[in-house]
C-alpha positions in Angstrom: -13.6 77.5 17.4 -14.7 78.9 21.0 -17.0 76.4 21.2 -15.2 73.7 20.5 -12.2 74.8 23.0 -15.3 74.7 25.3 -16.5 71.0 24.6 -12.2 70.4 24.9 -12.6 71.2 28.6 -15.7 69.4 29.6 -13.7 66.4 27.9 -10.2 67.1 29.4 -12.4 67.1 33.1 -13.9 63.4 32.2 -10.8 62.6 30.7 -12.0 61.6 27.8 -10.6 62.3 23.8 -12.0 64.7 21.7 -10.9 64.2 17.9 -11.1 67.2 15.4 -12.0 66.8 11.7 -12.7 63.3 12.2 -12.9 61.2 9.1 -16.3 59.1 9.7 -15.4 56.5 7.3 -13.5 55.2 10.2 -15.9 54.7 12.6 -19.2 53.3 10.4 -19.2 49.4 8.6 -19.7 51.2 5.4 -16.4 52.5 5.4 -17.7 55.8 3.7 -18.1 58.9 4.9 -16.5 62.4 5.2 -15.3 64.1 8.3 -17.1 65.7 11.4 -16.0 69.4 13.5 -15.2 67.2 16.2 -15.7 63.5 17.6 -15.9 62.9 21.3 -15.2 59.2 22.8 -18.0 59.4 25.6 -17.2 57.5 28.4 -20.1 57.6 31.1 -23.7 58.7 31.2 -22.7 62.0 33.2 -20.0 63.1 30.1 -22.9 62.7 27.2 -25.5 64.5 29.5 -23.3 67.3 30.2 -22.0 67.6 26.1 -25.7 67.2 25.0 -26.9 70.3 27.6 -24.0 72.2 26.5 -24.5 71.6 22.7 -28.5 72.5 23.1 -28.1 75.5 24.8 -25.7 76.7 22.8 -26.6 75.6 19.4 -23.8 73.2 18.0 -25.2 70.8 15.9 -24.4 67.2 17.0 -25.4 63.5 16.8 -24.7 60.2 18.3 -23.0 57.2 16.8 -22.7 53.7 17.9 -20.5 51.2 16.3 -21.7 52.8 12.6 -23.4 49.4 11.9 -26.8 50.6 10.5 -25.2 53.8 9.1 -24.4 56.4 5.7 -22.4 59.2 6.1 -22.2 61.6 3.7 -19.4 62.5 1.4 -18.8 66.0 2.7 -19.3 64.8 5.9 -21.2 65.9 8.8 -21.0 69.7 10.2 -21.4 69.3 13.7 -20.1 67.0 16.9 -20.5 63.6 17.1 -20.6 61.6 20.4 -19.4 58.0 19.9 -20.9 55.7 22.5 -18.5 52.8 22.3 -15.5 50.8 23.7 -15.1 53.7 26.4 -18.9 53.0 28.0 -19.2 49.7 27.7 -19.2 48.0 31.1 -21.3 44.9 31.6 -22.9 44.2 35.2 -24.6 41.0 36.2 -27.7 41.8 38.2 -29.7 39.0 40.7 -32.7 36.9 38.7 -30.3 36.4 35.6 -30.7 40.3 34.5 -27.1 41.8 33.1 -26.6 46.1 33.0 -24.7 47.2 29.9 -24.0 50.5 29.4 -24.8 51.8 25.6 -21.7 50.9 24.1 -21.4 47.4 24.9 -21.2 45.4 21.6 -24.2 43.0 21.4 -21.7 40.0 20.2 -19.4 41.1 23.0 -22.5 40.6 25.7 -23.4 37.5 24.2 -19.8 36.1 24.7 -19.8 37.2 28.5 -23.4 36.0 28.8 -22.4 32.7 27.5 -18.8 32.3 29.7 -22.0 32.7 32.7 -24.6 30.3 31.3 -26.9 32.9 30.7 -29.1 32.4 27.6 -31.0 34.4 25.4 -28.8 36.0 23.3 -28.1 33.5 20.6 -29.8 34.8 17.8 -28.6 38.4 18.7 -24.9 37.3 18.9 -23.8 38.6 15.0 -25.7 41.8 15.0 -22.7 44.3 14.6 -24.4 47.3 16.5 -24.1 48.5 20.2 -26.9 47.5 22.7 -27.9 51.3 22.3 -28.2 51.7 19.1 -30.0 47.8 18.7 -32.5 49.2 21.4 -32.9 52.3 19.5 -34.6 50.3 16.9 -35.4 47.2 18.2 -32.8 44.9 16.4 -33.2 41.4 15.3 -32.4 38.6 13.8 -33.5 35.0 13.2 -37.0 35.3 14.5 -35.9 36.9 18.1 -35.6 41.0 18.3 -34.8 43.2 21.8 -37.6 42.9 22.3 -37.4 39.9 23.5 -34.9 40.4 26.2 -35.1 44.5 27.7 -36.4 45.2 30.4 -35.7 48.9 30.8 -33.5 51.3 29.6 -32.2 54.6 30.8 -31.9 57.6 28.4 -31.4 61.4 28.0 -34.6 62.8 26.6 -35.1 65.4 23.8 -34.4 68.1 26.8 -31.8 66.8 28.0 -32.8 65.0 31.7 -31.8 61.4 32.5 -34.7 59.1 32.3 -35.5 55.6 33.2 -38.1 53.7 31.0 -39.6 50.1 31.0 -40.0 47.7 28.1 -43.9 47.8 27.6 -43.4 51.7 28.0 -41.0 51.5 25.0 -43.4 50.9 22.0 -41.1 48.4 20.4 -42.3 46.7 17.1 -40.5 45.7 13.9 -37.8 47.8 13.7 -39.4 50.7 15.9 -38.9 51.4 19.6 -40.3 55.0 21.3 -36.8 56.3 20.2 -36.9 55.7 17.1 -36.9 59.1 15.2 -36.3 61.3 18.0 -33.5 63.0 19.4 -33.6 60.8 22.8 -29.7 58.8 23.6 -30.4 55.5 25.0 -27.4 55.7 27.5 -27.8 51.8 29.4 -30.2 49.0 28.8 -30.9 46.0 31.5 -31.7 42.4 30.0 -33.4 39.8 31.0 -31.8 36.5 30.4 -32.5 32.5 31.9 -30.7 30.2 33.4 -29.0 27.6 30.5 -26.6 24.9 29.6 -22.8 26.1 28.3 -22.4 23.6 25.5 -26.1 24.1 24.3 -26.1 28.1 24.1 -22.2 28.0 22.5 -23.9 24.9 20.0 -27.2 27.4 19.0 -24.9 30.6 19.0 -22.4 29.1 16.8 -25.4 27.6 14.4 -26.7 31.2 14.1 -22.8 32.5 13.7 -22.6 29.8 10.3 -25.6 31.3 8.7 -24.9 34.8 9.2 -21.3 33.7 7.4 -22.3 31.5 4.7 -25.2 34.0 3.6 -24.1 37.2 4.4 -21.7 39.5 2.5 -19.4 39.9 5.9 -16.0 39.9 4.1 -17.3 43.1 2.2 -18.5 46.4 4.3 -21.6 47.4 4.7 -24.4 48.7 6.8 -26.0 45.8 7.2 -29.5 44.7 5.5 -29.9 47.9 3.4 -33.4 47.6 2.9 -36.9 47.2 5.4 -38.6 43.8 5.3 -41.6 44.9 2.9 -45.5 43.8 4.4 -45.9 40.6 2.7 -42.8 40.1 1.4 -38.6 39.8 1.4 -36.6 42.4 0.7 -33.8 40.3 -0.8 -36.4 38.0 -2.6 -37.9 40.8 -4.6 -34.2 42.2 -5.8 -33.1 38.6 -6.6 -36.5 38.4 -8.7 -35.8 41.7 -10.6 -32.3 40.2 -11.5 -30.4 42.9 -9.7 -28.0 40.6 -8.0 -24.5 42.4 -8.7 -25.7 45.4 -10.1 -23.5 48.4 -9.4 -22.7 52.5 -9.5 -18.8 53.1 -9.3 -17.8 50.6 -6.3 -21.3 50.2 -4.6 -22.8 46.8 -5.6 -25.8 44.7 -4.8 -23.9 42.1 -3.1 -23.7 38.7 -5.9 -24.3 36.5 -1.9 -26.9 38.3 -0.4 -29.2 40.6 -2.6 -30.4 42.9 0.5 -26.6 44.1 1.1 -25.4 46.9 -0.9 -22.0 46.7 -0.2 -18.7 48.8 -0.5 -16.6 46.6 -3.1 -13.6 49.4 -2.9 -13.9 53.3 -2.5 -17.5 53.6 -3.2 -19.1 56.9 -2.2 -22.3 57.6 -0.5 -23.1 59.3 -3.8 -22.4 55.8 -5.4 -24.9 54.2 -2.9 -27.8 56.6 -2.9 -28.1 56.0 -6.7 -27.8 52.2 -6.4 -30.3 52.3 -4.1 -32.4 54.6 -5.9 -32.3 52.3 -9.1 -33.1 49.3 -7.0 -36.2 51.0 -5.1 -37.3 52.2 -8.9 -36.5 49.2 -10.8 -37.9 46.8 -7.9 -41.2 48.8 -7.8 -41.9 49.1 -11.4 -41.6 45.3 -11.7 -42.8 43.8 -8.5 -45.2 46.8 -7.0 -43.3 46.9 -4.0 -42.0 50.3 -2.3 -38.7 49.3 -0.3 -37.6 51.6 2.0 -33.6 52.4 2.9 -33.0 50.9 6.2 -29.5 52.7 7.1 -29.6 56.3 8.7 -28.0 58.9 6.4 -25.9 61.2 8.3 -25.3 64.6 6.6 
């Protein structure tokens, strides 16, 4: 409890909220989760290095979580602090040469909407992923044949001990679903993009296009973490379930979504318990019958 009255006053000086006992069903798409010991609403670069300095040297267990997008939280929960990088660090700065500054929280549909309103392409087919630019970077997001990759040009980050640290894309070892965070305990706190000079009506015409496929083959009225499972070498995740006839197949109220057969989605109060085994029988029944190994592509938190 010392500790946490501790991590109250580093807040209270950057006047920023700390919430204890969190549910974190309220701040992932899954909508599942138990609580945390505390949640802190970062709001600046100097706050998170500060809290992450404090928590290592004084061993407090803690994590970082973005807009929840790619995300499982456990049923009991998760025993330690969790910084939330989101609406509260989330400024947006246009930069000569067409390059925009977000901090880590900035929504990517939210930068694609301001980079549009400038004439600023290149972030069309990035528009509908629901993550953060932080936590898109962290493993190189994509969509529609275009990933981060595409558009970073550096990043700044708090490294696994706890300096601030500026890297630049081809330093980032970004591939399919990987960057040089991925895996580690580095926070990517700001990312800078490069973007191109474009036409209003053409970038709102391809945006939208992208927009209408995401909604007429995606499960987005149901939550979710997203595409629950890793593009396979060789093959498609959703082709392979589809194949096995697993389309709608459920544990309690988790269910291979009936639209889009690489969502598991949350149909009413399913657990994480729910999920795990769903997931489990599809990565069984699908390798038995096709010879593929998927792998889960949310993070479980626990």
């Amino acid at each position: 409890m010392e500790q946490i009255e501790q991590l109250e006053s580093i807040c209270k000086r950057y006047d920023c909220q700390l919430l204890k006992n969190e549910p974190l069903c309220k701040h992932t798409t899954f909508r599942i989760g138990g609580c945390c010991k505390a949640l802190i609403d970062v709001n600046s670069s100097e706050l998170l290095l500060e809290l992450v300095n404090y928590c290592n040297k004084n061993n407090v267990r803690w994590t970082v979580l973005g807009n929840g997008s790619n995300v499982l939280v456990s049923d009991d929960g998760y025993d330690g602090i969790v910084f939330l990088v989101g609406k509260h660090f989330a400024n947006i700065k246009f930069l000569d040469d067409y390059k925009v500054h977000c901090d880590a929280g900035v929504i990517l549909m939210t930068l694609a909407k301001t980079a549009l309103e400038e004439s600023y392409s290149g972030m069309e087919c990035l528009a509908g992923i629901p993550g953060t630019v932080g936590g898109a970077l962290y493993m190189n997001a994509g969509a529609y044949g275009g990933e981060m990759a595409d558009v970073v040009v550096s990043a700044e980050y708090i490294d696994e001990n706890g300096c601030l640290k500026t890297v630049l894309k081809d330093d980032m070892n970004l591939s399919y679903r990987h960057s040089m965070f991925s895996g580690t305990r580095c926070i990517v706190t700001g990312v800078t993009f490069q973007l191109h000079d474009g036409k209003y009506d053409a970038i709102k015409t391809e945006m939208e296009g992208y927009l209408n496929q995401r909604r007429a083959k995606q499960p987005l009225e149901l939550p979710s973490a997203g595409s629950t499972f890793k593009r396979p070498v060789g093959s498609y995740a959703s082709f392979l379930i589809d194949q096995c006839g697993l389309k709608g197949a459920s544990v309690g109220d988790a269910q291979v979504s009936i639209k889009h057969a690489g969502f598991v989605v949350n149909t009413g109060k399913a657990t994480c318990k729910d999920v795990l085994e769903l997931c489990e029988y599809v990565i069984g029944t699908v390798e038995e019958k096709t010879g593929y190994k998927l792998e889960m592509e949310p993070v479980l938190l626990r």
